[in-house]
C-alpha positions in Angstrom: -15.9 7.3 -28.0 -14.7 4.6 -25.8 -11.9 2.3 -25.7 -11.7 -0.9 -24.9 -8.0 -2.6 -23.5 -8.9 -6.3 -23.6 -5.5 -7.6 -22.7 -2.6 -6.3 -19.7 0.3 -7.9 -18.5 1.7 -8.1 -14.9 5.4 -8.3 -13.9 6.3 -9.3 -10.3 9.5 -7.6 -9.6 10.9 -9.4 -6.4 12.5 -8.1 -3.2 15.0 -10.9 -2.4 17.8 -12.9 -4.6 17.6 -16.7 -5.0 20.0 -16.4 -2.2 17.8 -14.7 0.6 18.9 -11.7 -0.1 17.8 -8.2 -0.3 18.4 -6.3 -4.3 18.1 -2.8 -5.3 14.3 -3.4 -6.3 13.8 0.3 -6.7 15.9 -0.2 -9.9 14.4 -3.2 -11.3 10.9 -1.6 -10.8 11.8 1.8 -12.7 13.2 -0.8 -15.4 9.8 -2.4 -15.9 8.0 0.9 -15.4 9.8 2.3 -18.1 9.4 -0.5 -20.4 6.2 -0.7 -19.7 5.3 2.7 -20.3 7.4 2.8 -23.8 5.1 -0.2 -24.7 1.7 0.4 -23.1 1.7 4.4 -22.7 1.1 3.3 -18.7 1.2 1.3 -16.0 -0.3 0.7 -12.6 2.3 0.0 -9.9 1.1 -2.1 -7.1 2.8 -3.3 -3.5 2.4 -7.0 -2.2 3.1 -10.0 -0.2 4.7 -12.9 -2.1 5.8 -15.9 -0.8 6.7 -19.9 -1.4 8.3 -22.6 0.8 12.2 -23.7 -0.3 13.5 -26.8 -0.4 14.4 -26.8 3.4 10.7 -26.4 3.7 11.0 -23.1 5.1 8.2 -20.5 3.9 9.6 -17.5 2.3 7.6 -14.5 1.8 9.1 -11.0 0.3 7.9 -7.2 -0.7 6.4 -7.8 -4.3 6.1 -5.0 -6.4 3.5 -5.8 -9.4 3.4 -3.4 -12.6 0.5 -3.8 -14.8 -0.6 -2.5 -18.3 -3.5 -2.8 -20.3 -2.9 -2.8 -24.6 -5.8 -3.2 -26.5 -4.2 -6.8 -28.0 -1.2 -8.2 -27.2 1.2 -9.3 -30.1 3.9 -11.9 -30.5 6.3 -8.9 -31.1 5.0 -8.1 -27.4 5.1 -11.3 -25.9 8.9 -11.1 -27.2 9.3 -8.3 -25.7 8.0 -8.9 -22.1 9.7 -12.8 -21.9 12.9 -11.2 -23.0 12.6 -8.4 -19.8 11.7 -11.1 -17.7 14.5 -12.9 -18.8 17.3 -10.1 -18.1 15.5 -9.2 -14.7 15.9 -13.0 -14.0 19.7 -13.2 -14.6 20.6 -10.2 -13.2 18.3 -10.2 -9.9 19.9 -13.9 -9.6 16.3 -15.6 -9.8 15.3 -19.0 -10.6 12.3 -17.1 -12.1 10.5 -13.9 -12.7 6.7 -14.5 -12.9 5.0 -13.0 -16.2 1.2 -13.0 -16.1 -0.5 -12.0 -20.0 -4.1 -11.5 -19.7 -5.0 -14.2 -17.7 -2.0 -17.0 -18.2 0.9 -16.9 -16.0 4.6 -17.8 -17.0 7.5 -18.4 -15.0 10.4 -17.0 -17.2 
């Protein structure tokens, strides 16, 4: 018997505040791997490069760390869920967003 997990999500758990400055990612990242593993049974933990250019114009790039999950559907109950971690990662991480990507849609929460 196979099966078949149609839908994931991704959460990019920044290195940097809205400030510049370095956070304890390690923490943020076993947050969401937890979470993620309560909801999905799993995850996949990934490293990256991210990066954007401020207001100044200045390009900005940081240590990304991206934890994805496959579910076989994803649920409203779900959604609420991941937008609601987002949310407390981007208030206490002092972000002007956390990006949230659900089977192929990205949000900035």
């Amino acid at each position: 018997m196979q099966t078949v997990l149609k839908d994931y999500a991704i959460m990019f758990v920044p290195s940097k505040s809205n400030e510049y400055r370095p956070v304890c990612q390690a923490h943020y990242v076993d947050v969401v791997c937890k979470k993620f593993s309560q909801l999905f049974d799993g995850y996949t933990l990934t490293d990256s490069t991210g990066g954007y250019v401020d207001s100044r114009g200045i390009l900005v790039e940081e240590n990304v760390k991206q934890i994805k999950s496959f579910m076989p559907a994803i649920t409203s109950s779900i959604e609420l869920e991941l937008f609601t971690l987002a949310d407390k990662l981007k208030e206490e991480m002092n972000q002007e967003c956390i990006a949230l990507e659900i089977s192929g849609s990205l949000y900035f929460i």
